[in-house]
C-alpha positions as a Python dict, from the first residue, in 0.01 Angstrom:
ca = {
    (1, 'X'): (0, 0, 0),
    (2, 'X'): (-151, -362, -210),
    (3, 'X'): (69, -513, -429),
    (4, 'X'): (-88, -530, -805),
    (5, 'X'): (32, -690, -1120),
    (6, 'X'): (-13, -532, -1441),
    (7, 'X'): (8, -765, -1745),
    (8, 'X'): (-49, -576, -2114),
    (9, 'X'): (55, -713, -2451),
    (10, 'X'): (-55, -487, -2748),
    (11, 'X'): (-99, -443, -3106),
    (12, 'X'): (253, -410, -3183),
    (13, 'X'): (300, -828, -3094),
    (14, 'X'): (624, -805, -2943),
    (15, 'X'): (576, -940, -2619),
    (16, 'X'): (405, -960, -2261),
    (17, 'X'): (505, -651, -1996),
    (18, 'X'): (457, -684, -1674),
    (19, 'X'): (519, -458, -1322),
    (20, 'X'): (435, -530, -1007),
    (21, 'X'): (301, -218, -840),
    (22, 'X'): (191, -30, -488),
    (23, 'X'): (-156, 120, -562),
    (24, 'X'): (-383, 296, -365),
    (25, 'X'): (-620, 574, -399),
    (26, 'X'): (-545, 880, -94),
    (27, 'X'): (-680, 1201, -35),
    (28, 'X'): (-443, 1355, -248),
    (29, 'X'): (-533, 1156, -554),
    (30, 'X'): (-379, 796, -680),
    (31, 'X'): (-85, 692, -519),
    (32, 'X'): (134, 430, -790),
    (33, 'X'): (472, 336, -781),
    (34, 'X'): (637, 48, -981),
    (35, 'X'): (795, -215, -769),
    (36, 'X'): (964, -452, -1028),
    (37, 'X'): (921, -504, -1389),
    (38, 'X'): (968, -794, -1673),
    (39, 'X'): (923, -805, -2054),
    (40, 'X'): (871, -1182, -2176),
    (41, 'X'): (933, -1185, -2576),
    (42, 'X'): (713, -1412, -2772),
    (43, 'X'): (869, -1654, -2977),
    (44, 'X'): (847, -1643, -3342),
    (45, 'X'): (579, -1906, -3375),
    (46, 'X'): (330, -1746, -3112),
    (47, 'X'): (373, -1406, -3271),
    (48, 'X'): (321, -1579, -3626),
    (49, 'X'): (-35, -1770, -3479),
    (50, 'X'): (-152, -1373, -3317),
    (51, 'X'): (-75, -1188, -3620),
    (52, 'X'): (-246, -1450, -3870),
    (53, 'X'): (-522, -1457, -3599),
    (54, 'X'): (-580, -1098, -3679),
    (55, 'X'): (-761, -1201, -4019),
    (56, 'X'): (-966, -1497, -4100),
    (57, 'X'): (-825, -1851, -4174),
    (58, 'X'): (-872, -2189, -4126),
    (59, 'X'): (-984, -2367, -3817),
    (60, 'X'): (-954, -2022, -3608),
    (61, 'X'): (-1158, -2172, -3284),
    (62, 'X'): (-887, -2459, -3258),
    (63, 'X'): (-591, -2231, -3325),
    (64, 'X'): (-686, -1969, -3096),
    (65, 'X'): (-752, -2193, -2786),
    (66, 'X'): (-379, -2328, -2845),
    (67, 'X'): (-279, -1977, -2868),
    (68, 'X'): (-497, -1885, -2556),
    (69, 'X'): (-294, -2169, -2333),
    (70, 'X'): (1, -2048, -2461),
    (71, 'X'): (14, -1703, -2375),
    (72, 'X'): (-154, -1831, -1982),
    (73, 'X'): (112, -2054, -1968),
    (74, 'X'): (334, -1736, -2098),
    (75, 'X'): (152, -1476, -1854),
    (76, 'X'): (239, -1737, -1544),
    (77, 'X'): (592, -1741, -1576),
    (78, 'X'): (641, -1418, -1636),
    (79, 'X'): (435, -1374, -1316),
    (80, 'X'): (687, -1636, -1122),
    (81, 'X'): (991, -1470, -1254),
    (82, 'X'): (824, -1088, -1148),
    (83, 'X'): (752, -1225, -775),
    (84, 'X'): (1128, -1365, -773),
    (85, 'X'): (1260, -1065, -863),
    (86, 'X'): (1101, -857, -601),
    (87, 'X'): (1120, -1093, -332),
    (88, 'X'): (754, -1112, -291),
    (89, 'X'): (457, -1434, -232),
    (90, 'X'): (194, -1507, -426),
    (91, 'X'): (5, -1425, -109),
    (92, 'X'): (120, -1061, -81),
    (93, 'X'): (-49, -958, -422),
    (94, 'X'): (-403, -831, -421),
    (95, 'X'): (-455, -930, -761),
    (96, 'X'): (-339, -933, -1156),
    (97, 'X'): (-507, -715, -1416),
    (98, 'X'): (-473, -914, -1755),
    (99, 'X'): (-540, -749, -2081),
    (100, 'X'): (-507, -999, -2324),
    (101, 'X'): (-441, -983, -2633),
    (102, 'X'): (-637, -873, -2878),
    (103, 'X'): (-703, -1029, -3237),
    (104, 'X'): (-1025, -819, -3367),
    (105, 'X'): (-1154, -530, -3277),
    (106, 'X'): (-1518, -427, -3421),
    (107, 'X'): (-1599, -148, -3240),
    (108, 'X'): (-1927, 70, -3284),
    (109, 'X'): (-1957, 244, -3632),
    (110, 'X'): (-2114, 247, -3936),
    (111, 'X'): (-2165, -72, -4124),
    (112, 'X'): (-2103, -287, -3852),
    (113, 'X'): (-2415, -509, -3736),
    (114, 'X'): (-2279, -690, -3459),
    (115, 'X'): (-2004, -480, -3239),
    (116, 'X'): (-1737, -723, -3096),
    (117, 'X'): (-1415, -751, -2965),
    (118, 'X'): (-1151, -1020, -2896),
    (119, 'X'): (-873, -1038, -2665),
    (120, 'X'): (-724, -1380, -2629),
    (121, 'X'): (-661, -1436, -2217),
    (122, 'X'): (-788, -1710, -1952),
    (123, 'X'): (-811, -1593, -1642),
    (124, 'X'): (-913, -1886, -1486),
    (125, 'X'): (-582, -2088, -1637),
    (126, 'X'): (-398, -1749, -1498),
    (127, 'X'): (-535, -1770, -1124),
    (128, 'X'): (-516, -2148, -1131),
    (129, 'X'): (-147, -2151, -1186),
    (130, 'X'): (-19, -1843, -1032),
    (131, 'X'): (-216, -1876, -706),
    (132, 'X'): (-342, -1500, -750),
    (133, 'X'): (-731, -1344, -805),
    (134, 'X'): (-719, -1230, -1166),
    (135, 'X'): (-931, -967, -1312),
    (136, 'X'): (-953, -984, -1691),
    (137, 'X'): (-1184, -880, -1959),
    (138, 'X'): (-1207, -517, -1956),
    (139, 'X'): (-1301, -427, -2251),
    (140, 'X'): (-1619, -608, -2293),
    (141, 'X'): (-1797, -427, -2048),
    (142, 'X'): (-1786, -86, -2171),
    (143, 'X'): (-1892, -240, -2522),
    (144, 'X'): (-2206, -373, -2393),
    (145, 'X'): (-2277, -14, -2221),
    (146, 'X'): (-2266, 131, -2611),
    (147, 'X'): (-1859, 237, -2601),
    (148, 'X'): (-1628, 127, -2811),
    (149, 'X'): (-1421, -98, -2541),
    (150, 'X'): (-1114, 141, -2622),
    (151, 'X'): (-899, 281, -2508),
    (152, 'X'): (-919, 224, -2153),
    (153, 'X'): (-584, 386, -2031),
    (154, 'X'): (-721, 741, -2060),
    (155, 'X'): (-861, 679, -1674),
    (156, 'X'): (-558, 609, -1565),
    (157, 'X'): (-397, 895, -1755),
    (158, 'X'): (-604, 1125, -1592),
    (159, 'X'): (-572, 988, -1268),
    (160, 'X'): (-159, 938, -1319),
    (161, 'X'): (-96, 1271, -1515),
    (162, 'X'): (-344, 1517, -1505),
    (163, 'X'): (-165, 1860, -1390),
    (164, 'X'): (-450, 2075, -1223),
    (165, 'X'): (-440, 2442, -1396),
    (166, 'X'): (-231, 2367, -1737),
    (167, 'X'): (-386, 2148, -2048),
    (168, 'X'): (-151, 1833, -2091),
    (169, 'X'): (-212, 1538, -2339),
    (170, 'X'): (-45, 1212, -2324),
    (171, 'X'): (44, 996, -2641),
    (172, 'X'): (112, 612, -2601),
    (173, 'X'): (321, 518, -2886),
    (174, 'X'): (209, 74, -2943),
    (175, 'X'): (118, -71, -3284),
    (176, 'X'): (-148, 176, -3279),
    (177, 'X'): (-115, 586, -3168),
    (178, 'X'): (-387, 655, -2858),
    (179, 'X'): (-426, 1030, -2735),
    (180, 'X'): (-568, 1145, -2346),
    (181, 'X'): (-630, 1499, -2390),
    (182, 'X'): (-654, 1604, -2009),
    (183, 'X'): (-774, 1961, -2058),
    (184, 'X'): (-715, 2190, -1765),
    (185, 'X'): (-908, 2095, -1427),
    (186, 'X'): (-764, 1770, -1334),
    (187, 'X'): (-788, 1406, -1324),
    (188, 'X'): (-1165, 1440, -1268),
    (189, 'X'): (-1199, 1790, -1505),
    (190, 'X'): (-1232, 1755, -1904),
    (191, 'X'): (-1138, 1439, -2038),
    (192, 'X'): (-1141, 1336, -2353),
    (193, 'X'): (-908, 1082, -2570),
    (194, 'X'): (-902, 796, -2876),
    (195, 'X'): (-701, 605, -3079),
    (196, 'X'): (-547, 898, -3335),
    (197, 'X'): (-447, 651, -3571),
    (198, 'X'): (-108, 390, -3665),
    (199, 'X'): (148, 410, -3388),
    (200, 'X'): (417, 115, -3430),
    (201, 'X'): (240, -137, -3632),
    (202, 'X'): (342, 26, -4018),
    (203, 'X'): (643, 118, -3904),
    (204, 'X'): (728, -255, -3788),
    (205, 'X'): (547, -401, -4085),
    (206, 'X'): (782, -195, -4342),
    (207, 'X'): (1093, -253, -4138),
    (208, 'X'): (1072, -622, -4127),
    (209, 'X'): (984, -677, -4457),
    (210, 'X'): (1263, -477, -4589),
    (211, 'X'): (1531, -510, -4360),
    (212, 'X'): (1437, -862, -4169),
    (213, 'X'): (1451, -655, -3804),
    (214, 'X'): (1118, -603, -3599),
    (215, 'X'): (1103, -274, -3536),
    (216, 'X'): (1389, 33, -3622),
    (217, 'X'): (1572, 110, -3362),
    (218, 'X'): (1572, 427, -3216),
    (219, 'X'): (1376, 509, -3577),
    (220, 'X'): (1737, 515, -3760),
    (221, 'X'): (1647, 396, -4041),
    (222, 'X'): (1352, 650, -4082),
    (223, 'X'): (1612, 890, -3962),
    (224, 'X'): (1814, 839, -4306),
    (225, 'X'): (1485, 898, -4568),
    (226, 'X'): (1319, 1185, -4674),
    (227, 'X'): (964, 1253, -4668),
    (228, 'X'): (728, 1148, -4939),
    (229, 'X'): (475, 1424, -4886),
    (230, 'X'): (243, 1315, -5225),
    (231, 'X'): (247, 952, -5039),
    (232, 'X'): (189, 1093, -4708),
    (233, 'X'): (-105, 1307, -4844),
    (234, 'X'): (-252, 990, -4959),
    (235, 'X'): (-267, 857, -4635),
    (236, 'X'): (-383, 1072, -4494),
    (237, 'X'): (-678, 1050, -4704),
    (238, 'X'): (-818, 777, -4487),
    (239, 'X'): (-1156, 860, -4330),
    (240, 'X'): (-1046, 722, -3993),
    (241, 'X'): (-821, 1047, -3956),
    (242, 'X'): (-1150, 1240, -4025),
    (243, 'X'): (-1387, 1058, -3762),
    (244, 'X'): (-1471, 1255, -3438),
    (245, 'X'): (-1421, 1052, -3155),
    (246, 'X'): (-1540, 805, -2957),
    (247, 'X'): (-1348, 583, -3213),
    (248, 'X'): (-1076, 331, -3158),
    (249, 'X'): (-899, 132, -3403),
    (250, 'X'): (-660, -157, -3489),
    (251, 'X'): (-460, -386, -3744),
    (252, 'X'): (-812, -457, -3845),
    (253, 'X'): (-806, -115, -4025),
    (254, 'X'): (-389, -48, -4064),
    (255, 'X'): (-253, -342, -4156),
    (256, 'X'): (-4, -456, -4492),
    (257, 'X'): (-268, -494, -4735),
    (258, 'X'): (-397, -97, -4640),
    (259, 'X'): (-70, 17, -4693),
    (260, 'X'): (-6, -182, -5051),
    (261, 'X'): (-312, -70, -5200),
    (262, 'X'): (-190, 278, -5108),
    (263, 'X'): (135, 279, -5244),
    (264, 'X'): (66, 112, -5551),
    (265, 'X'): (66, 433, -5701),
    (266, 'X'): (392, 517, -5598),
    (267, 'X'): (594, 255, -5733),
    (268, 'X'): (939, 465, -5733),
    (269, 'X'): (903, 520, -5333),
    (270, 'X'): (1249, 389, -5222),
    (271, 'X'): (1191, 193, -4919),
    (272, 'X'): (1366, 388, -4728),
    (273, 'X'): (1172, 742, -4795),
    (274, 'X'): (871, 500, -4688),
    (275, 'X'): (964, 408, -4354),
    (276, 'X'): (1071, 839, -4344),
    (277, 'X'): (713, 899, -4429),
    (278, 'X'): (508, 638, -4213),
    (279, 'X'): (685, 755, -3957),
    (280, 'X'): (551, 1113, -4037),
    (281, 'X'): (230, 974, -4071),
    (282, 'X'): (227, 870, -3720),
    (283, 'X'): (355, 1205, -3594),
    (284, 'X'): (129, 1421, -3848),
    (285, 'X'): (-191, 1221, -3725),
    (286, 'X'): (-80, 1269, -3403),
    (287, 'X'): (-21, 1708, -3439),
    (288, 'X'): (-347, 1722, -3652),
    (289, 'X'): (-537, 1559, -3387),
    (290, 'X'): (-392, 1789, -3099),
    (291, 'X'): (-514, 2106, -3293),
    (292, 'X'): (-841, 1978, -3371),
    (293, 'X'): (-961, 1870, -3043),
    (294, 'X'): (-715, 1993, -2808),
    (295, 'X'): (-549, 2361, -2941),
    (296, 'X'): (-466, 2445, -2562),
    (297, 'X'): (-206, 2151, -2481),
    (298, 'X'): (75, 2298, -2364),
    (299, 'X'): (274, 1937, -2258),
    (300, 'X'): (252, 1632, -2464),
    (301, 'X'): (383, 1291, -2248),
    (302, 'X'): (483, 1018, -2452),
    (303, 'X'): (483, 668, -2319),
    (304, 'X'): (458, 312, -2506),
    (305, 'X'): (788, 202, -2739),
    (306, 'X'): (737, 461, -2919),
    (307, 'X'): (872, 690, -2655),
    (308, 'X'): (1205, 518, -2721),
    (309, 'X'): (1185, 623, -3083),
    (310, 'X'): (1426, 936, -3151),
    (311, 'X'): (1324, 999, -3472),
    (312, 'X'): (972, 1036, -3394),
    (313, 'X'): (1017, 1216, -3063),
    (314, 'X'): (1210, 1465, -3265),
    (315, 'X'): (902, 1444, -3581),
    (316, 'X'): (630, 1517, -3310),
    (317, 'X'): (856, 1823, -3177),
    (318, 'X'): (905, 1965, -3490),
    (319, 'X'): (499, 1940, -3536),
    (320, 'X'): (411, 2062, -3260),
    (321, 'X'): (583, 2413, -3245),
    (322, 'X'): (499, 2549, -2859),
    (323, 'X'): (435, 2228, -2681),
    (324, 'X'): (667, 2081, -2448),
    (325, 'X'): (709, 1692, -2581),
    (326, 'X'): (853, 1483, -2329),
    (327, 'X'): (841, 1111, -2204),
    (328, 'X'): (668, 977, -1917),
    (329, 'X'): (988, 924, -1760),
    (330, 'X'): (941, 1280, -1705),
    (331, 'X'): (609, 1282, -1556),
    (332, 'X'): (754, 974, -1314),
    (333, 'X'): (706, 634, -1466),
    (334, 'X'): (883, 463, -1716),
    (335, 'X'): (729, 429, -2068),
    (336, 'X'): (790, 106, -2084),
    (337, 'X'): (573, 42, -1737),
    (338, 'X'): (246, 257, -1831),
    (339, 'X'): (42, 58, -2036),
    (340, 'X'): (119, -227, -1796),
    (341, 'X'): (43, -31, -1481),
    (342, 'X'): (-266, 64, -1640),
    (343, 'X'): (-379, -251, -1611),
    (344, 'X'): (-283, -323, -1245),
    (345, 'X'): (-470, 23, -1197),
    (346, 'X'): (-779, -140, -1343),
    (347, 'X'): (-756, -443, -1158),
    (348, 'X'): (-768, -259, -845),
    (349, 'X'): (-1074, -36, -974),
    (350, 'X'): (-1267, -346, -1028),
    (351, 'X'): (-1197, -432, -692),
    (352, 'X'): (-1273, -121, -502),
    (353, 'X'): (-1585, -94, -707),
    (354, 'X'): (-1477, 172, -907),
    (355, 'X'): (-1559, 285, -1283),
    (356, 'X'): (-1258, 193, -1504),
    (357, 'X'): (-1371, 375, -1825),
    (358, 'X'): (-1440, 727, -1894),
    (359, 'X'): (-1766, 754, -2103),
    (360, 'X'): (-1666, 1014, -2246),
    (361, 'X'): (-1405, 873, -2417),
    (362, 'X'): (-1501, 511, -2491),
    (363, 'X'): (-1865, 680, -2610),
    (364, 'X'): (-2041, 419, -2350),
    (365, 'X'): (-2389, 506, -2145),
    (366, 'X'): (-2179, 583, -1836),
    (367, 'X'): (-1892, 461, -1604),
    (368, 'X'): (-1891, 90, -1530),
    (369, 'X'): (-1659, -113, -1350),
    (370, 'X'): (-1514, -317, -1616),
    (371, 'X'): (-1351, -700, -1608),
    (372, 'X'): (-1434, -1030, -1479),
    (373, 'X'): (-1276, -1191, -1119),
    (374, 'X'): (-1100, -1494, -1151),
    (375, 'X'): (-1076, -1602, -784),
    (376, 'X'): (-730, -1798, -710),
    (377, 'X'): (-937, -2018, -452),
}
């Protein structure tokens, strides 16, 4: 089968994953397996420049081209260290699927004049130095079709995951919460999925202001709270949680100066029962959105860091009474490898010609191959 890459680095800014992959389609549906994989941490000053990037500031062109180089020059080793771990040429891959990361996202909706979205990435930096074709840019052209550019991984969901005969929706757990509600019929039956609201990126936000760690670990410190459920109430008030889909989000909406406003009526919220009840937050959003659009799901598959998360493996369980809530792992690939294999699938769509969105999830005219080729010569 071709040798893909897969390079993703998401909302949650904690680093570049990467997997090296077989992929090919056969009659019996999309053949995938994971070859080798590498997570490259970014340092605190890049993670600093992509999180202040995320809002407006001074002399953002300048900074973000620096930023740009740095996570190519980033994406390239990581690429180098991938092939030497596997044992395998430049020559031997196919081709790298780059997400990029993203600093705004403006998607369709209302009071926005000008629809746009950003992922920092340069392909051409990313071909030159790696010596591999380099498809990039994927979300761009669903946006011009009328989508909302996200989220893209629902095609590979249903392609990966999709169990003909039973109704199974997977959750990727990143900064932000995404559903794929694969209804029963298969990968090419009902489809439907969005971004269901904050995933990681409150959780991490709270933790490292209050504790100096990134994230929680295994969500212990959530673990030891209790629920806030006036606070949680509140919000849950936001109108995002209320939109029918196609809608995506980002730290443009959920971000620290959302949560402050909201808990600035709840001044006597120990920190602790805070992290307890964003992390209910991310699990309620997550239950509410199941019963609303998908009341038939009998298995939930949970991928992303989140997966990793006891606490809210054990938060979804308990709100989802009758639904089997398991990790990828499970279903076959690593939840650490999905987002990233995605990716690699996409690349390989783009070459093969082949739609990479679902239209009825992203909202978009139709199905269009999405990215742009960077040819390594």
């Amino acid at each position: 089968m071709p040798l893909y890459i897969g390079l993703m680095s998401g909302t949650s800014l904690d680093g570049l994953d990467a997997v090296l992959a077989h992929i090919d389609d056969t009659p019996a549906g999309l053949a995938l397996a994971v070859r080798a994989h590498r997570h490259a941490a970014f340092d605190d000053g890049l993670r600093a420049e992509l999180l202040s990037l995320n809002s407006r500031g001074d002399d953002e062109l300048h900074r973000a081209a620096v930023a740009t180089r740095r996570l190519a020059d980033l994406a390239a080793v990581t690429v180098s260290k991938l092939l030497d771990d596997a044992g395998v040429s430049p020559g031997q891959v196919r081709a790298i699927g780059s997400h990029g990361q993203t600093v705004r996202h403006r998607p369709p909706a209302a009071g926005i004049d000008v629809p746009y979205t950003i992922q920092l990435d340069d392909g051409a930096w990313l071909a030159e130095h790696t010596g591999i074709d380099v498809v990039c840019d994927f979300r761009r052209r669903d946006l011009a079709a009328g989508g909302q550019g996200a989220p893209l991984v629902p095609a590979f969901h249903a392609a990966r995951f999709a169990s003909a005969g039973h109704g199974v929706a997977v959750l990727n757990v990143g900064g932000i919460a995404n559903l794929t509600l694969l209804r029963a019929g298969g990968a090419g039956g009902d489809v439907a999925g969005f971004d269901c609201g904050p995933g990681n990126v409150l959780l991490d936000l709270w933790c490292e202001r209050h504790t100096g760690q990134r994230y929680d670990d295994v969500g212990r410190w959530a673990d030891g709270g209790r629920v806030n459920e006036a606070l949680l109430a509140a919000l849950l008030a936001e109108p995002y949680f209320a939109l029918p889909p196609p809608k995506s989000t980002g730290r443009d909406l959920f971000h620290a100066a959302w949560l402050d406003t909201r808990l600035q009526a709840f001044g006597a919220v120990s920190p602790v029962d805070v992290q307890a009840t964003l992390l209910a937050l991310t699990a309620t959003a997550v239950g509410h959105a199941l019963r609303r659009h998908a009341p038939a799901t009998e298995r939930l598959i949970v991928c992303g860091g989140g997966a990793r998360n006891g606490a809210l493996m054990k938060a979804l369980g308990a709100r989802l009474p009758g639904i089997e809530v398991v990790t990828s792992a499970d279903a076959g690939l690593d939840p650490l490898h999905v987002e990233a294999a995605a990716f690699a699938w996409l690349a390989h769509a783009h070459l093969e010609r082949q739609p990479g969105n679902r239209a009825e999830v992203t909202g978009a005219r139709g199905p269009r191959v999405l990215g742009a080729l960077y040819p390594a010569r």
